[in-house]
C-alpha positions as CSV (number, residue, x, y, z in Angstrom):
1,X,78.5,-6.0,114.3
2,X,75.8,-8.7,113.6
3,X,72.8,-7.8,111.4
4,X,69.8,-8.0,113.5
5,X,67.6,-11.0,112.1
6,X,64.2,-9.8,111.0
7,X,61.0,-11.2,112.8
8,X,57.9,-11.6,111.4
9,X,56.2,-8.8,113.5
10,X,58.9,-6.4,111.7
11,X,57.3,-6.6,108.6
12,X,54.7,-3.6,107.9
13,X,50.8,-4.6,108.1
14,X,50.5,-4.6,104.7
15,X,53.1,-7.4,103.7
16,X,51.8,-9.5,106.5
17,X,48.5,-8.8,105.1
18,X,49.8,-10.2,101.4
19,X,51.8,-13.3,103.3
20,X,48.7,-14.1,104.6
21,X,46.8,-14.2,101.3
22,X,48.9,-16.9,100.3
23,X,48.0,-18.9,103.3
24,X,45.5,-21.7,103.3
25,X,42.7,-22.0,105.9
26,X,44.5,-24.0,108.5
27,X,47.7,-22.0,108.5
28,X,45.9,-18.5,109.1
29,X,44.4,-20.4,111.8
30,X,48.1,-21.4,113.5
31,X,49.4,-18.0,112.6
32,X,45.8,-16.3,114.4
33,X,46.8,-18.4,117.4
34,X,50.5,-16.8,117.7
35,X,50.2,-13.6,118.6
36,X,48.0,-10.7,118.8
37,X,49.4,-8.8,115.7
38,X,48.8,-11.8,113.7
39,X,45.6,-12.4,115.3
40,X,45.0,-8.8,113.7
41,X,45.9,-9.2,110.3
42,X,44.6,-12.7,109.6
43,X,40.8,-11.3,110.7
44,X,41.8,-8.1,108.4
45,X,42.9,-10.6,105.2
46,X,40.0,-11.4,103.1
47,X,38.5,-15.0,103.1
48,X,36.6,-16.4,100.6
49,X,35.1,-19.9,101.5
50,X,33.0,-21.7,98.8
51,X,30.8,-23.3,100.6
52,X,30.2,-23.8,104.4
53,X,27.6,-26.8,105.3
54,X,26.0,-26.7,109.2
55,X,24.0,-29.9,109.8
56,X,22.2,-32.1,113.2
57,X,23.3,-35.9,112.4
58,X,22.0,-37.7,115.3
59,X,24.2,-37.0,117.8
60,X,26.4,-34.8,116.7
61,X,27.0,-31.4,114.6
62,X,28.6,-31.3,111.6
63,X,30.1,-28.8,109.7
64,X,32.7,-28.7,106.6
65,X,34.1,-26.1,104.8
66,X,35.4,-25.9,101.3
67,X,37.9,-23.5,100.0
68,X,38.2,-22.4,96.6
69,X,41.4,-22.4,94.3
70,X,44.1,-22.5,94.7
71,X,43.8,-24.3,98.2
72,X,40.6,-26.3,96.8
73,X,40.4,-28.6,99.7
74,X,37.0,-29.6,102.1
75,X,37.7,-29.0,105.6
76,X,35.4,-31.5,108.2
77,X,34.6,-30.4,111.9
78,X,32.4,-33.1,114.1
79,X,31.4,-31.5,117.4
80,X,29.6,-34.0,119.7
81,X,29.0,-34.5,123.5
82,X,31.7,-36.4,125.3
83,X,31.0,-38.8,128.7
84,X,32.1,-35.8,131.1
85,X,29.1,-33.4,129.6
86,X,31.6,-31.7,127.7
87,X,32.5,-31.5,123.7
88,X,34.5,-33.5,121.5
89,X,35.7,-31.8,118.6
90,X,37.1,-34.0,115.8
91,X,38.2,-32.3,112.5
92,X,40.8,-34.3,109.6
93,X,43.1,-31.2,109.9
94,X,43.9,-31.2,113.8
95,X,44.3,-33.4,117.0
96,X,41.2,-34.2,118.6
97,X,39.9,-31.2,121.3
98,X,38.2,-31.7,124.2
99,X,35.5,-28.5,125.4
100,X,35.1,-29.1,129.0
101,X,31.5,-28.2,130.5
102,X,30.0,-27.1,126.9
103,X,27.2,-27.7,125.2
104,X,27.9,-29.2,121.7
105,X,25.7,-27.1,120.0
106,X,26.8,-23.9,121.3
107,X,30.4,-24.9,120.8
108,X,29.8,-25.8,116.7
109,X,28.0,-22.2,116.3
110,X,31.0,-20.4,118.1
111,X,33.7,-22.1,116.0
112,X,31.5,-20.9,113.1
113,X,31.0,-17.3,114.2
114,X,35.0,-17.2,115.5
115,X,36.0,-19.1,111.7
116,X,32.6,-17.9,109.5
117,X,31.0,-14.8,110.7
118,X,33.7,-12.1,110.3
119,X,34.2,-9.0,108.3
120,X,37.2,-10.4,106.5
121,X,35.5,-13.6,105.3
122,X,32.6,-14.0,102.5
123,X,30.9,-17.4,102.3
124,X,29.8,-18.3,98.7
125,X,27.1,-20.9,99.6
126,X,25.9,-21.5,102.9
127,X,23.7,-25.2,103.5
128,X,21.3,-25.9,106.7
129,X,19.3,-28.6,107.2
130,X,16.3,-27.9,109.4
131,X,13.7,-30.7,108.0
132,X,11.5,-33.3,109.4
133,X,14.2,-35.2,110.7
134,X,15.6,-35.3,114.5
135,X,13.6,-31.6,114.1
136,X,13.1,-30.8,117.9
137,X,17.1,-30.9,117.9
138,X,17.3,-28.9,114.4
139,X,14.8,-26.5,115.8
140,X,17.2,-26.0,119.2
141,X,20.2,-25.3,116.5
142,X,18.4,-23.2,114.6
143,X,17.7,-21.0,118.0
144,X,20.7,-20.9,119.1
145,X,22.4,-19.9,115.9
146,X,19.3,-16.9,115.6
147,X,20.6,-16.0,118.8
148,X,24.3,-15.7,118.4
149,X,23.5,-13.6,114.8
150,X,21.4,-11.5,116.2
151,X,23.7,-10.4,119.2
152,X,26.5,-9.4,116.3
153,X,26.8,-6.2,114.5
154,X,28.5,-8.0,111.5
155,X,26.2,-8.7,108.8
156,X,26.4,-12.3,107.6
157,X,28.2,-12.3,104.2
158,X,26.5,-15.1,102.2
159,X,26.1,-15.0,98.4
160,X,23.8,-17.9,98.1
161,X,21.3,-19.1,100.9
162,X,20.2,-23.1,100.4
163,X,17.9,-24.5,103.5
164,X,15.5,-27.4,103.9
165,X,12.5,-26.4,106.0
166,X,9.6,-24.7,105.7
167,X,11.1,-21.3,105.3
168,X,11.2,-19.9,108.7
169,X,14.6,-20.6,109.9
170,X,15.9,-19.5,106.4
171,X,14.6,-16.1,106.7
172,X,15.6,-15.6,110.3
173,X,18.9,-16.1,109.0
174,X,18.7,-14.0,106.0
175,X,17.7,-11.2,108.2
176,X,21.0,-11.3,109.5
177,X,22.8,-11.6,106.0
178,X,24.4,-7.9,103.9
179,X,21.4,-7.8,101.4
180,X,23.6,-6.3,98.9
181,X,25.3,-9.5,98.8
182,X,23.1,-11.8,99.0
183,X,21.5,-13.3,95.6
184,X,20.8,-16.8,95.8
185,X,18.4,-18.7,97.3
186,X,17.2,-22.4,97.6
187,X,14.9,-24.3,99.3
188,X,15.0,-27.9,99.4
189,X,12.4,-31.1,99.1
190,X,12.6,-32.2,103.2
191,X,12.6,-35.9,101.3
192,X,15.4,-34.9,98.7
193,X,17.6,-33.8,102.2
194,X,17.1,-37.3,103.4
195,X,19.8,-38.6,101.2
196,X,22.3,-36.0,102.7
197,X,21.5,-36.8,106.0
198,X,22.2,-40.6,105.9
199,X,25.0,-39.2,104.1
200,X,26.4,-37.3,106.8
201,X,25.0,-38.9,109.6
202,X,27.4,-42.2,107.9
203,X,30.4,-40.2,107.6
204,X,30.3,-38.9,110.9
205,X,29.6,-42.8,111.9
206,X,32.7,-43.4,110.2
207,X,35.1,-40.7,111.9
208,X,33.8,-42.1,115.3
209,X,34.3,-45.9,114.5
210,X,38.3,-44.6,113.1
211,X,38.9,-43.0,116.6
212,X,37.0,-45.9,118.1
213,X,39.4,-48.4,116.3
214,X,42.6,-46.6,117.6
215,X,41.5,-46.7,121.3
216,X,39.5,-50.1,121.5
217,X,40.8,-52.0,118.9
218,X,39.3,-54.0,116.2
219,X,37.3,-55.9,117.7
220,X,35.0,-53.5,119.7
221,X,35.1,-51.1,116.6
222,X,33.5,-53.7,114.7
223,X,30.8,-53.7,117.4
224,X,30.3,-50.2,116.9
225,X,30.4,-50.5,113.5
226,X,27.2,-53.0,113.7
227,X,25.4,-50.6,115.9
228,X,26.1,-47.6,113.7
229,X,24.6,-49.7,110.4
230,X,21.4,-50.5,112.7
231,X,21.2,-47.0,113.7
232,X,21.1,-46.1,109.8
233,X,18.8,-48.8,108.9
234,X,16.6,-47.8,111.8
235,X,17.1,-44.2,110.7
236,X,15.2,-45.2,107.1
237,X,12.9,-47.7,108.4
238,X,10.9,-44.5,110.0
239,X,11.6,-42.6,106.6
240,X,10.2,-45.2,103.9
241,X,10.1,-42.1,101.4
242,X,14.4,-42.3,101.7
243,X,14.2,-45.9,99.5
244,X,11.8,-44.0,97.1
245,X,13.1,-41.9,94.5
246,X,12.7,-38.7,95.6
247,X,11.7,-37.5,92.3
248,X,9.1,-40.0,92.1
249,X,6.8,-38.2,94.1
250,X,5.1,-34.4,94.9
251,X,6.0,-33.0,98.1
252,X,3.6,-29.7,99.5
253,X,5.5,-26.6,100.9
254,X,1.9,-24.6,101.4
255,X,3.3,-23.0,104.6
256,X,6.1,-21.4,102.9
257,X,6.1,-18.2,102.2
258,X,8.4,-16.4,99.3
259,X,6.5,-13.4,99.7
260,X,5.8,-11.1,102.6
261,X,7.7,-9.0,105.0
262,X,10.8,-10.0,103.5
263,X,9.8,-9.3,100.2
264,X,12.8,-6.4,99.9
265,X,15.5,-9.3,100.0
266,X,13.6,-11.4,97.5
267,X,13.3,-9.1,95.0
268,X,17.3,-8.5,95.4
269,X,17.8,-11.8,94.4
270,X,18.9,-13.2,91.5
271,X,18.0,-16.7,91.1
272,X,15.2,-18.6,93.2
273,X,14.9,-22.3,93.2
274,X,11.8,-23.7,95.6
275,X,11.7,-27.5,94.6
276,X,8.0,-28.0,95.7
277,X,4.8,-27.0,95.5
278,X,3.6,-23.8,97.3
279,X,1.1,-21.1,97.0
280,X,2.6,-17.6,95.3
281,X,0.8,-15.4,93.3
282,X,1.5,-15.2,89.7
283,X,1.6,-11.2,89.8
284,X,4.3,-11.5,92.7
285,X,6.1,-14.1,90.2
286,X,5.7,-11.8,87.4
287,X,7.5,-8.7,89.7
288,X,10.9,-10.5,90.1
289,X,13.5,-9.5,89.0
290,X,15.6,-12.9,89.3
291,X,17.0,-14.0,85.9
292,X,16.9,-17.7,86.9
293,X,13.9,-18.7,88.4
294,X,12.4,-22.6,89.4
295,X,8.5,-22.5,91.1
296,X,6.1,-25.1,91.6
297,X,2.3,-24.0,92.1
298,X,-0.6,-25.1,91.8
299,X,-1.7,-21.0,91.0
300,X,0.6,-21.1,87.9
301,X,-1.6,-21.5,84.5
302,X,-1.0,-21.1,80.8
303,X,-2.1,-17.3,80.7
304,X,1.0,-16.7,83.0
305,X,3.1,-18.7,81.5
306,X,2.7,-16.9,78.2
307,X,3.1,-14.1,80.4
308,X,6.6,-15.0,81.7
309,X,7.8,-16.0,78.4
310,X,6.8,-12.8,77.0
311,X,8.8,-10.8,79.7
312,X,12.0,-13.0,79.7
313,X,12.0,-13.0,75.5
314,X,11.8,-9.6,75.6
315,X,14.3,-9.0,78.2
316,X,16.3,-11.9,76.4
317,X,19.3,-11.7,78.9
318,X,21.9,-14.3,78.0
319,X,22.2,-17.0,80.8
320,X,18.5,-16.1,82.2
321,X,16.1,-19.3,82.4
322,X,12.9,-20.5,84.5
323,X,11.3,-23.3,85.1
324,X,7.9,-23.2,86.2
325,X,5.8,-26.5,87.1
326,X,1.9,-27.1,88.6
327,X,2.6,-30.4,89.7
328,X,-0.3,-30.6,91.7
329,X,-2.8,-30.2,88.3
330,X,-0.3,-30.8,85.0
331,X,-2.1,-28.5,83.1
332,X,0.7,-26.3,81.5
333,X,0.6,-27.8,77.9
334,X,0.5,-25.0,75.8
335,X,-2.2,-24.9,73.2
336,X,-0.4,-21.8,71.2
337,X,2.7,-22.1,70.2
338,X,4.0,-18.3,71.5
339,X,4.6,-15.7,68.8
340,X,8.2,-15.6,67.6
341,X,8.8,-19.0,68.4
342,X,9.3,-22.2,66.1
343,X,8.8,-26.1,67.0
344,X,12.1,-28.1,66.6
345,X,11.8,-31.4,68.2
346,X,8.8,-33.2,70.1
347,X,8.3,-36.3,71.6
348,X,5.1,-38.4,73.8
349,X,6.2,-35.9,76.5
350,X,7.1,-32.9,75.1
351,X,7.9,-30.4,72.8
352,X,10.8,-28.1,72.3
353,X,10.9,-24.7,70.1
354,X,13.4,-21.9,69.3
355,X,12.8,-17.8,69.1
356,X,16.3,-17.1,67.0
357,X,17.1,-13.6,65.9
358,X,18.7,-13.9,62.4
359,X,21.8,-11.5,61.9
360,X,21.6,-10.2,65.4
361,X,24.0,-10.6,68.3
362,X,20.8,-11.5,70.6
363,X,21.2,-14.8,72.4
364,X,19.1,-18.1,71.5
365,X,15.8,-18.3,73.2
366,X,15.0,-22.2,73.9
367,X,11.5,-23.0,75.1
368,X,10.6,-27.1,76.3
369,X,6.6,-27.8,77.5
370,X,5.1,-30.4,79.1
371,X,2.1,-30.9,81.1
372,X,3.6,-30.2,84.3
373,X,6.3,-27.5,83.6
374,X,7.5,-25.2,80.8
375,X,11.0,-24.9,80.7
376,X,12.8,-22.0,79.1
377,X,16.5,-20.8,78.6
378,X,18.1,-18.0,76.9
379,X,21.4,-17.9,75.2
380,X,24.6,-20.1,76.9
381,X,22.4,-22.9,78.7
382,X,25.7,-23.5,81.3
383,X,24.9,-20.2,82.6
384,X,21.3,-20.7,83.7
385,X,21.7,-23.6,85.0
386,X,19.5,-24.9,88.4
387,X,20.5,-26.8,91.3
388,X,19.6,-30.6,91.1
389,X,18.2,-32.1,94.5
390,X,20.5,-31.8,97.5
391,X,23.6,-31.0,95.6
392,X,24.6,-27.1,95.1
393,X,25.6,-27.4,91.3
394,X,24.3,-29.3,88.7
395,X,24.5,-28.9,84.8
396,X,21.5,-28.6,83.4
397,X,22.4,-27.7,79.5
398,X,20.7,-29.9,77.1
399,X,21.0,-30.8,73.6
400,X,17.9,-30.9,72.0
401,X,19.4,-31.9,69.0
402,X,20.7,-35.3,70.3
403,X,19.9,-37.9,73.0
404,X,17.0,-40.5,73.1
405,X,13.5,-40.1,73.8
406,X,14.5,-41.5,77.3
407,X,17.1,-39.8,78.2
408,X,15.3,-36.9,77.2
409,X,12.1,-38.1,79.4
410,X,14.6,-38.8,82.5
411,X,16.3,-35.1,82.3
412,X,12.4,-33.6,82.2
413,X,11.7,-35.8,85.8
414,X,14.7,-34.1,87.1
415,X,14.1,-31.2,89.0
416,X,16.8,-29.6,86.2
């Protein structure tokens, strides 16, 4: 008698469940689309998604998704209207899909809630753009996505929150985050996001004028190609500050708020990174209980800042940092060199000094000041690191010991 062959639906829940582990992102998708068992399990296996980025680029939405090891790979969706009032949606891991009678927007924040916002799946950083730019249609995106959140009894699971506006849309959004996962949180320099929008709003330029070249041919698709560059050089000629470097200059947040009725998530968090000037209290900076810290205000003066270094010395938690800047005033140079500490290095623009613990196990305690900012890091400098202008990670350790006087001047104009 024949053995009976063995089908995938034979297999108990909890093997499919470790089959499924092993699975990158676009086969769970194929094996969610095959049947409802599988449907099942793949939205009851864990996800973990690095990063997930949601941004307005002119006339379209787009969103990528990067996976971490071992199926390190970034994922690209472009959802834009088609000539019918429907949706394209273009992706580089799938045929092109046409959404008949949609609305672009609302189909890009369904295929994140059906792919993003599920128990099974933790997002590690999530990035929106909501700035200045094309900001009626951000403002429409950001409504419908407060919308769709706030109709689901699934917390989002985010780890680390980064958004360029003036704070609003980020906290709507945080509302609808698991607080007790939740511990980072950026917000961006509108002019630093500039950068990232041409960015995006080129490569989804260039996904269109590919597709373009395969249906018109070349010639047309270098027509397009033409319009697209004048779009972009149209695009800056409104934003001069995008030439500029965007560290050149001080922006003003004073609308935004890091205090107030959602004062319970920030004091859950554990690093806080606003890169521009805004008004905060120095006793709400002084109850936080984030070890890495980066402010900018205008409120911030050498009394606190002796303050600060007091509590974080004390504390002395290995991988804990600040950096806290009055850009608006640059009057942070301290006069007193704080107690426990000894001066190491100094140049035009500043000076650098170390609170060591002989024959302890206690970490390193390195302090930098300058007129506009005092910089200090405990212990392993790669742990404390901040996040450099639109990017999510950025190095920040530094050397005291070696580089030039320049180099040294060019990391301090950074925003670390």
């Amino acid at each position: 008698m024949p053995k009976k062959c063995i089908e995938l639906s034979d297999l108990p829940p909890e093997i499919l469940q470790l089959l499924v582990e092993k699975c990158d992102f676009v086969t769970r998708r194929r094996l969610r689309a095959t049947s409802t068992l599988m449907y099942q399990v793949v939205d009851s296996t864990k996800l973990y998604i690095d990063s997930v980025d949601m941004n307005f680029c002119g006339y379209s939405i787009d969103v990528s998704l990067s996976l971490e090891p071992p199926f390190r790979h970034v994922y690209n969706l472009t959802f834009e209207k088609n000539e019918t009032g429907g949706t394209r949606m273009e992706s580089d891991f799938r045929k092109e899909v046409l959404i008949e009678n949609s609305d672009h927007m609302g189909a890009a924040i369904d295929w994140f809630v059906q792919m993003c916002h599920q128990k099974n799946v933790t997002i590690g950083q999530f990035y929106t753009d909501m700035s200045l730019h094309l900001r009626h249609e951000k403002k429409q995106l950001a409504e419908k996505l407060d919308e769709v959140l706030g109709k689901s009894e699934i917390p989002l699971k985010i780890k680390s929150i980064h958004c360029a506006d003036s704070g609003n849309i980020m906290w709507n959004i945080t509302e609808y985050c698991d607080k007790r996962l939740l511990k980072e949180m950026e917000v961006l320099i509108p002019g630093m996001c500039l950068g990232r929008e041409i960015y995006l709003f080129e490569e989804s330029a260039r996904r269109r004028e590919c597709r373009e070249t395969r249906v018109l041919g070349f010639s047309a698709s270098l027509s397009l190609s033409l319009s697209l560059s004048l779009s972009i050089l149209h695009t800056l000629s409104r934003r001069p500050e995008a030439i500029a470097h965007p560290w050149s200059r001080v922006y003003s947040m004073g609308d935004f708020e890091l205090f107030g009725k959602q004062d319970e998530i920030v004091k859950n968090l554990k690093k806080i990174q606003v890169n521009a000037p805004f008004n905060v209290s120095v006793e709400d900076v002084l109850s936080l209980n984030a070890s890495v810290i980066y402010l900018d205000s205008e409120n911030f003066t050498k009394d606190f800042v002796y303050k600060l270094i007091e509590k974080f010395t004390n504390r002395r938690e290995d991988g804990s940092a600040f950096c806290i800047k009055n850009s608006l005033k640059e009057n942070l140079d301290l006069e007193m060199i704080p107690p426990g500490f000894k001066e190491t290095d100094s140049t035009k623009r500043f000076k650098e000094y170390r609170n060591q613990l002989i024959n302890t196990n206690h970490p390193t305690v390195y302090l930098r000041v300058s007129e506009d900012r005092v910089r200090l890091q405990i212990g392993d400098t790669k742990k404390g690191t901040f996040w450099s202008g639109y990017e999510f990670h950025s190095d920040t350790s530094d050397d005291s010991s070696s580089g030039s006087d320049s180099d040294s001047d060019a990391n301090d104009n950074a925003p670390e």
